[in-house]
C-alpha positions as CSV (number, residue, x, y, z in Angstrom):
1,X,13.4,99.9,-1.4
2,X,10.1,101.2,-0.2
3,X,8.1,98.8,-2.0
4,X,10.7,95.9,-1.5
5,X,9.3,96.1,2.3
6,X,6.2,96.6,1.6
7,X,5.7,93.8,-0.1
8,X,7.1,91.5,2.5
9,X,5.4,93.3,5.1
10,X,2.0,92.5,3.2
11,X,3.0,88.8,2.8
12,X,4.0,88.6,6.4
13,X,0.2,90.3,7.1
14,X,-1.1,88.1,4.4
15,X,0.3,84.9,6.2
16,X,-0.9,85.8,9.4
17,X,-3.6,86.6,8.4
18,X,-4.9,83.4,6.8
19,X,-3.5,81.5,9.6
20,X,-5.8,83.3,12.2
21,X,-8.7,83.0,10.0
22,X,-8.2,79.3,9.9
């Protein structure tokens, strides 16, 4: 379960991320 919302917590992050880079 743990790593179920980690993972889509890092994605999330991930997505951001590369959007406020851009």
């Amino acid at each position: 379960m743990s790593n179920i919302l980690a993972n889509s917590c890092n994605k999330f992050i991930s997505s951001h991320f590369i959007l406020g880079k851009k």
